[in-house]
Rosetta silent file (secondary structure, phi, psi, omega in degrees, C-alpha in Angstrom):
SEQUENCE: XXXXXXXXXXXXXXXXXXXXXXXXXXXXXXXXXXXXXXXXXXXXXXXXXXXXXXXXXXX
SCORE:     score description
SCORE:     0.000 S_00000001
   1 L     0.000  120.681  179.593  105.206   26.056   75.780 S_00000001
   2 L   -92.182  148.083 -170.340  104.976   29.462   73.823 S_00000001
   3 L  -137.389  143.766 -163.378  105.691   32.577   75.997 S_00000001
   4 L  -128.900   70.436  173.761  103.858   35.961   74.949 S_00000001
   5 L   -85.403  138.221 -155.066  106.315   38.615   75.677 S_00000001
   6 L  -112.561  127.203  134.435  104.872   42.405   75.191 S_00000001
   7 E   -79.956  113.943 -172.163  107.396   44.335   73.738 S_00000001
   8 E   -88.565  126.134  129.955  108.175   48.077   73.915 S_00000001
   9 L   -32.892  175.081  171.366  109.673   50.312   71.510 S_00000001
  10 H   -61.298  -37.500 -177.161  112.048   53.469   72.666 S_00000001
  11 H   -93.131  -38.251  129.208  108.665   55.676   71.632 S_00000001
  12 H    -2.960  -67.372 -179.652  106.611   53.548   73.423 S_00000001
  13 H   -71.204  -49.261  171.557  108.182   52.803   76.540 S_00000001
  14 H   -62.354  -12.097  137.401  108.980   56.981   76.631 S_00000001
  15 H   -46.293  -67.195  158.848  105.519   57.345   76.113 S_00000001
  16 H   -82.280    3.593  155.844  104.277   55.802   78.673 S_00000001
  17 L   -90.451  -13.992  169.299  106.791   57.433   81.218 S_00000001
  18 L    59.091   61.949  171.339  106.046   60.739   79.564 S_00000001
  19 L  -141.877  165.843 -174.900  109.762   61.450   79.191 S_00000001
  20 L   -99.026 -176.839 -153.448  111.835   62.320   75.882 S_00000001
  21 H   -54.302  -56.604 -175.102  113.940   60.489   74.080 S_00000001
  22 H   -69.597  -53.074 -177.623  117.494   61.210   75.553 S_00000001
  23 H   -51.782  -40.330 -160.613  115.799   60.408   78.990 S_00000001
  24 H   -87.363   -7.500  173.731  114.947   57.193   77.850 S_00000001
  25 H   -95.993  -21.972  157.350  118.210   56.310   76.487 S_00000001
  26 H   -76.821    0.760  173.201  119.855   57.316   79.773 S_00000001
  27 H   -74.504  -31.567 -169.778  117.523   55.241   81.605 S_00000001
  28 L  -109.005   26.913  158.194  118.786   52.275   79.617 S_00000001
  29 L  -116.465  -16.530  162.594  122.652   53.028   80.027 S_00000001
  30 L   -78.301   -4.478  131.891  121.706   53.330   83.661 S_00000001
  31 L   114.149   80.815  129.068  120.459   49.697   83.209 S_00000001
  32 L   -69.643  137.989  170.729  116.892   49.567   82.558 S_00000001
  33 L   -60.722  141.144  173.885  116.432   46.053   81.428 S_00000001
  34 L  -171.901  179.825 -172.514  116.319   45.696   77.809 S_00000001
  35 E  -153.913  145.185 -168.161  117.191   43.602   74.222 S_00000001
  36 E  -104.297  129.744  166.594  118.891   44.585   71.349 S_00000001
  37 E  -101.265   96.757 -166.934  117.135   43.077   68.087 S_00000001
  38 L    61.581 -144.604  177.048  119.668   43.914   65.615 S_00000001
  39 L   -69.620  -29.280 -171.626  120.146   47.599   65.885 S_00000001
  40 E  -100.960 -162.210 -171.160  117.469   47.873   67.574 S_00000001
  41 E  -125.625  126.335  175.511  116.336   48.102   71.301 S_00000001
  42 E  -112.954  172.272  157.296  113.233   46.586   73.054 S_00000001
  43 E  -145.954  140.973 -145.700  112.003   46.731   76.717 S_00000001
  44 E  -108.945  156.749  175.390  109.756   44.537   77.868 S_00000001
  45 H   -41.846  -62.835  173.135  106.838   45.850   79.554 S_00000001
  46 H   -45.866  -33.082  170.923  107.127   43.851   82.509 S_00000001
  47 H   -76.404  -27.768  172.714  110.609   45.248   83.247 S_00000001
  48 H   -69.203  -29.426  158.198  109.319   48.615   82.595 S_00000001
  49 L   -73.202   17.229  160.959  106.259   48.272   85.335 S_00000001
  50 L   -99.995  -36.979  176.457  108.812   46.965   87.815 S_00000001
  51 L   -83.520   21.565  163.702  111.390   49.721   87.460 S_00000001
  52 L   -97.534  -41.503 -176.682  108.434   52.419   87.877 S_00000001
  53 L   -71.975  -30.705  160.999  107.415   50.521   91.020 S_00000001
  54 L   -50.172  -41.603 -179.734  110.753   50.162   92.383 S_00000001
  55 L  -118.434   52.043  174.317  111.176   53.790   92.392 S_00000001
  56 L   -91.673  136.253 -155.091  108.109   55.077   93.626 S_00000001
  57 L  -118.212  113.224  159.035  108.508   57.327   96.613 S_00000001
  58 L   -66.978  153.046 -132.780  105.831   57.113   99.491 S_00000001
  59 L  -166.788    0.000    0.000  105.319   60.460  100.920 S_00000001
């Protein structure tokens, strides 16, 4: 079974939260889910639409 995981860069995923850089790297020392490839860092989409819906504040 092959699994089709959508992977975000750092400028990516900070794109679509419309936040800068340093926010998005304190988001992920505050533990946004993520994977280290090497040096680098992914986030997978799916964790990133859950931790926007988790902290969505009805009003």
């Amino acid at each position: 079974m092959e699994k089709n995981y959508d992977l975000l860069t750092i400028d990516e995923a900070r794109d679509i939260l419309r936040i800068g850089r340093n926010g998005m790297y304190d988001l992920i020392k505050r533990g946004m889910p993520h994977i280290k490839i090497g040096k680098q860092i992914r986030i997978l989409r799916a964790s990133l639409d859950a931790s926007v819906e988790e902290h969505i504040i009805a009003s």
